[in-house]
C-alpha positions as CSV (number, residue, x, y, z in Angstrom):
1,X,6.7,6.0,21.3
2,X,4.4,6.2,18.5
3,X,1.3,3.4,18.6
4,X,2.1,1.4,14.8
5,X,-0.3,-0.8,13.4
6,X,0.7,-3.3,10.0
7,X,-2.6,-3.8,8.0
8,X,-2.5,-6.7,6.4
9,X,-5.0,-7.7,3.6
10,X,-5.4,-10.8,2.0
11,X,-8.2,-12.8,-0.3
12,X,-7.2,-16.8,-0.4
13,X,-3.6,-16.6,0.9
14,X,-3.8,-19.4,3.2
15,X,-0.2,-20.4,1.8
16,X,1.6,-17.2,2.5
17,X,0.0,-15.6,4.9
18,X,1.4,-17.0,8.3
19,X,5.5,-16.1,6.6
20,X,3.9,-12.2,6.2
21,X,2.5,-12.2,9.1
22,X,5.7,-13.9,11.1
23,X,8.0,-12.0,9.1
24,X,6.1,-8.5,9.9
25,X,6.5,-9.6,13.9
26,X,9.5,-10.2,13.9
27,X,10.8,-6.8,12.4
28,X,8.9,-4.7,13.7
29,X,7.8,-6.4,17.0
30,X,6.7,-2.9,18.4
31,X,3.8,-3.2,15.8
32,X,0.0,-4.3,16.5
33,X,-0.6,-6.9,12.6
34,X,-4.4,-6.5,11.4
35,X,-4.7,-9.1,9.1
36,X,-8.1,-8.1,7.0
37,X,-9.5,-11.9,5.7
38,X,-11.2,-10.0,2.6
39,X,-13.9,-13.1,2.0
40,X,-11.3,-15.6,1.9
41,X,-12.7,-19.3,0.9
42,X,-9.5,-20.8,2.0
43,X,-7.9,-20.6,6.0
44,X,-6.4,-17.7,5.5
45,X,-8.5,-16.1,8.6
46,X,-7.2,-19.6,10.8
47,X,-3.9,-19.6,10.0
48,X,-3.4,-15.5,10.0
49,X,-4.7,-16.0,13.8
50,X,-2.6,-18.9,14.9
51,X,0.1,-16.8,13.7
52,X,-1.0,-14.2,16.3
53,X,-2.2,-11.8,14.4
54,X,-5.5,-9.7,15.0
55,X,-7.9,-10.6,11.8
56,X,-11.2,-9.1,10.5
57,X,-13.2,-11.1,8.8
58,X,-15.3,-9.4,5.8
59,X,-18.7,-11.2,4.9
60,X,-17.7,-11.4,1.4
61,X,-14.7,-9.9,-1.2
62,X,-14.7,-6.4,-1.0
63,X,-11.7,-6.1,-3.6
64,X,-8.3,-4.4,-2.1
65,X,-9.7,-1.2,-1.7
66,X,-12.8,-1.7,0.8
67,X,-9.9,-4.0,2.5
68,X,-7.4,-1.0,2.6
69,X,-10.0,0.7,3.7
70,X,-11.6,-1.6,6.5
71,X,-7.9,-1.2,8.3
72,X,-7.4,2.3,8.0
73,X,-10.4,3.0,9.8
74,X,-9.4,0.3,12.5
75,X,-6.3,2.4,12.9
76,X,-8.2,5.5,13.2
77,X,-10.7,4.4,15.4
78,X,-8.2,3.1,17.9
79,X,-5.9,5.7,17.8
80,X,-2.9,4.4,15.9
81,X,-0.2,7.2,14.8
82,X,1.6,5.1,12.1
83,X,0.1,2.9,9.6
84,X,2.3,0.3,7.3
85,X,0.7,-2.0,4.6
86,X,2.0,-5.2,3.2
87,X,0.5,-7.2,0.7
88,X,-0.6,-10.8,2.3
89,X,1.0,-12.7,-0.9
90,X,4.7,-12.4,0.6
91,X,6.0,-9.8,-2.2
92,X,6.9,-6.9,0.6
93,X,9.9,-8.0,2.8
94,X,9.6,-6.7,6.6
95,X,12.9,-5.8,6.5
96,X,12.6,-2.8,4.8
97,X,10.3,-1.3,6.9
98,X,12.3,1.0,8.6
99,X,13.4,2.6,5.5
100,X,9.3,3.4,5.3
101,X,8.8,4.4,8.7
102,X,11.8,6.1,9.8
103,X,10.4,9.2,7.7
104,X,7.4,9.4,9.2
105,X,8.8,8.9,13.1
106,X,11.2,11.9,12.0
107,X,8.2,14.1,10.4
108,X,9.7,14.3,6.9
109,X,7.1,12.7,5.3
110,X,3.3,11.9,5.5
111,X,3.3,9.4,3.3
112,X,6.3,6.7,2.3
113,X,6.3,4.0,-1.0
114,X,8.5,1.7,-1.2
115,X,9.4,1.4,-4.9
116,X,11.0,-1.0,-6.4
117,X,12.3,0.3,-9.6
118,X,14.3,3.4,-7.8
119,X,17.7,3.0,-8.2
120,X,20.4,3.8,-5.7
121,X,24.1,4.5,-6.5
122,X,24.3,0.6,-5.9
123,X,21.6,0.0,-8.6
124,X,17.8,-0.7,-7.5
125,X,17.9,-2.1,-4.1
126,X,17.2,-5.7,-5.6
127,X,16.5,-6.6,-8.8
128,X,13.1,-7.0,-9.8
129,X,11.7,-9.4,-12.2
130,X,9.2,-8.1,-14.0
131,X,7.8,-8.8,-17.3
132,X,7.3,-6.9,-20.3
133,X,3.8,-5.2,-19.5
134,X,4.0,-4.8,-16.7
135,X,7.7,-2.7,-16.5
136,X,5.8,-1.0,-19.5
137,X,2.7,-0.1,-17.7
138,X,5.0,0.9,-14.4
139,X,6.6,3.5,-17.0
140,X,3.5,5.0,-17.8
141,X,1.8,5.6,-15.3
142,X,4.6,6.6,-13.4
143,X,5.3,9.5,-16.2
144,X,1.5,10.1,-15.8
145,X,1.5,10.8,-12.0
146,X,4.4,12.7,-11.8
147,X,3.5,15.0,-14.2
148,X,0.1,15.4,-12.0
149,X,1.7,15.6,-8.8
150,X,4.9,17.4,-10.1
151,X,7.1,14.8,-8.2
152,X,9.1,11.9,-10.0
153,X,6.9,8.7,-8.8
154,X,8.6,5.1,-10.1
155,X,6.5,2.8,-8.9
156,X,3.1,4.0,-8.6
157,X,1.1,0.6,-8.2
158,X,3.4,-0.4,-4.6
159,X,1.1,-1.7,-2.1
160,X,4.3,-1.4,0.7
161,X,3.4,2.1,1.6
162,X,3.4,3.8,5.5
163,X,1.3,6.7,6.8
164,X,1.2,9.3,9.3
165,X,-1.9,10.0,11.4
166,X,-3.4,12.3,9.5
167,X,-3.1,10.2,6.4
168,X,-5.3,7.8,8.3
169,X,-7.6,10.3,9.0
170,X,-7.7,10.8,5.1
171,X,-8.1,7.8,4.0
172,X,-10.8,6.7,6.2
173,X,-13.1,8.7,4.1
174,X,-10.9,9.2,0.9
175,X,-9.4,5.5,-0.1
176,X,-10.6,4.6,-3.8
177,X,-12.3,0.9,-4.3
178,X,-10.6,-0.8,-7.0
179,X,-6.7,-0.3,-7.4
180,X,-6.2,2.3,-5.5
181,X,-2.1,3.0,-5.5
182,X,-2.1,4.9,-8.5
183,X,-4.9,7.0,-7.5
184,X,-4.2,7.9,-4.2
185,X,-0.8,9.5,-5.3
186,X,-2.7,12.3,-7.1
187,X,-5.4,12.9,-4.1
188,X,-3.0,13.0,-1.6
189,X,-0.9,15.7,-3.3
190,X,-3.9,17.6,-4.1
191,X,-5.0,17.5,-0.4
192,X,-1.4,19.0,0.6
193,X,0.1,15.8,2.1
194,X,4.4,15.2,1.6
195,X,5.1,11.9,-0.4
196,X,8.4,10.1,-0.5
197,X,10.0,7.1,-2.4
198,X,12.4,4.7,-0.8
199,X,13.7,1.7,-2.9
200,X,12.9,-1.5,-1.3
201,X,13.9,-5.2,-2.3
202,X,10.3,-6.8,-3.3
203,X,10.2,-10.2,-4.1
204,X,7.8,-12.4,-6.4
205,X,4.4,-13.4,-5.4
206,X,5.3,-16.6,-2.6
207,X,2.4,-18.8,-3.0
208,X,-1.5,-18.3,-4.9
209,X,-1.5,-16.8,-8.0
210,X,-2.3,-12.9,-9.1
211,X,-6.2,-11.9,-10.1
212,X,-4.7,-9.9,-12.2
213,X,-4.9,-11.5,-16.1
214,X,-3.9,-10.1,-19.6
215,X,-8.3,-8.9,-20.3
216,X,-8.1,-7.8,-16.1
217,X,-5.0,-5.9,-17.5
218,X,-6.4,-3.6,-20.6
219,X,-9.5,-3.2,-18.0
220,X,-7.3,-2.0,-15.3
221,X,-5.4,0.5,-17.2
222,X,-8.5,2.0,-19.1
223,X,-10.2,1.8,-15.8
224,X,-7.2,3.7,-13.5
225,X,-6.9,6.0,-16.3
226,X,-10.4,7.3,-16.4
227,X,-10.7,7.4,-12.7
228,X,-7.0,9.9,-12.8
229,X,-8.4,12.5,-14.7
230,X,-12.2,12.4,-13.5
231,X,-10.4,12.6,-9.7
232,X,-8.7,15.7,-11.1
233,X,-12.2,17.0,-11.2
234,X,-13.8,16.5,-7.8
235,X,-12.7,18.5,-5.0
236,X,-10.6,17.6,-2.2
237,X,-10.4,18.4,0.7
238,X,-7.1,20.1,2.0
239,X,-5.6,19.1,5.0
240,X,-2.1,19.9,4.9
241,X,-1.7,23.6,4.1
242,X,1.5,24.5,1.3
243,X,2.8,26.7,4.1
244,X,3.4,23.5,6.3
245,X,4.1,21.6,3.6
């Protein structure tokens, strides 16, 4: 049986983090949760542990990224083969997490999303409300990526996302800072790796609020885009070869 870990970050999400972290247990109860406390000024760190969960505890707010980060390199150090990320606000539902690791128990994939804005012959797996912008902004960037990557990518800024080993291995070193979904996409294409979509029912943020305001917004997209096409420039390293692709 394959050693699974669910990495868990969260900044102030004292009021959702003990459902995520329940929720993660209880559907896949094979799983080891790493809940990282990203310099949380709330009890996000005492509640996350009285849920059982295994916490890490950053000195201060490292933004999502450094978080990511922090529990991939958990995962690599003690030997996990599977990793699965949920946001700690409540919007990824547990449930679907088969759908993202059952592709990477069966070697089809190295890397799984779970969109949700594909649609199935039954229509997107749950409707999604999303506003204006930000179905405008998914649009984009999605046409954007898949264009780079030469794959049809919906929902490139989904945090729900599970990884093989050797994706672990990559991202210990190769994780960007910021917001990281959208650029990861185009690194781990270039460094060889399989990505697949899987539509997922995501719901709206449980409890706390999103950092992420309408100024945050113009500085995100400027920002993501700049960092696209100055990635496109730097080398890679390539660790799945086309021929085992």
């Amino acid at each position: 049986m394959k050693k699974i870990i669910a990495i868990i970050p969260a900044y102030n999400e004292q009021e959702a983090i003990g459902e995520v972290v329940y929720g993660v247990k209880k559907h896949i109860p094979e799983a080891d949760v790493l809940v990282i406390n990203d310099g949380s000024a709330d009890l996000t760190e005492t509640h996350a542990k009285e849920c059982g969960a295994l916490v890490i505890s950053l000195p201060y707010n490292l933004g999502i990224g450094g978080a990511v980060q922090t529990g991939y390199k958990f995962a690599k150090d003690f030997g996990y083969d599977i990793a699965i990320r949920f946001d700690g606000d409540g919007q990824h539902n547990p449930a679907d997490a088969d759908k993202l690791i059952e592709p990477i128990e069966s070697g089809r994939a190295d890397v799984v999303i779970g969109s949700r804005y594909i649609k199935t012959d039954k229509g997107t797996a749950k409707p999604y409300k999303a506003s204006f912008c930000r179905l405008l902004g998914a649009k984009f960037f999605g046409f954007i990526t898949s264009c780079i990557v030469r794959q049809k990518i919906a929902d490139t800024t989904s945090g729900f996302q599970a990884v093989n080993r050797s994706v672990i291995e990559f991202y210990e070193d190769e994780y960007p800072s910021d917001y990281p979904e959208v650029e990861t996409i185009p690194l781990l294409y270039r460094a060889g790796f399989r990505i697949l979509e899987v539509p997922v029912s995501m719901r709206q943020r449980q409890a706390g609020k999103t950092s992420i305001t309408p100024i945050r917004s113009v500085y995100y997209v400027l920002k993501v885009l700049l960092s696209l096409f100055i990635g496109l420039l730097r080398k890679v390293p390539q660790v799945r070869s086309k021929e085992d692709a």
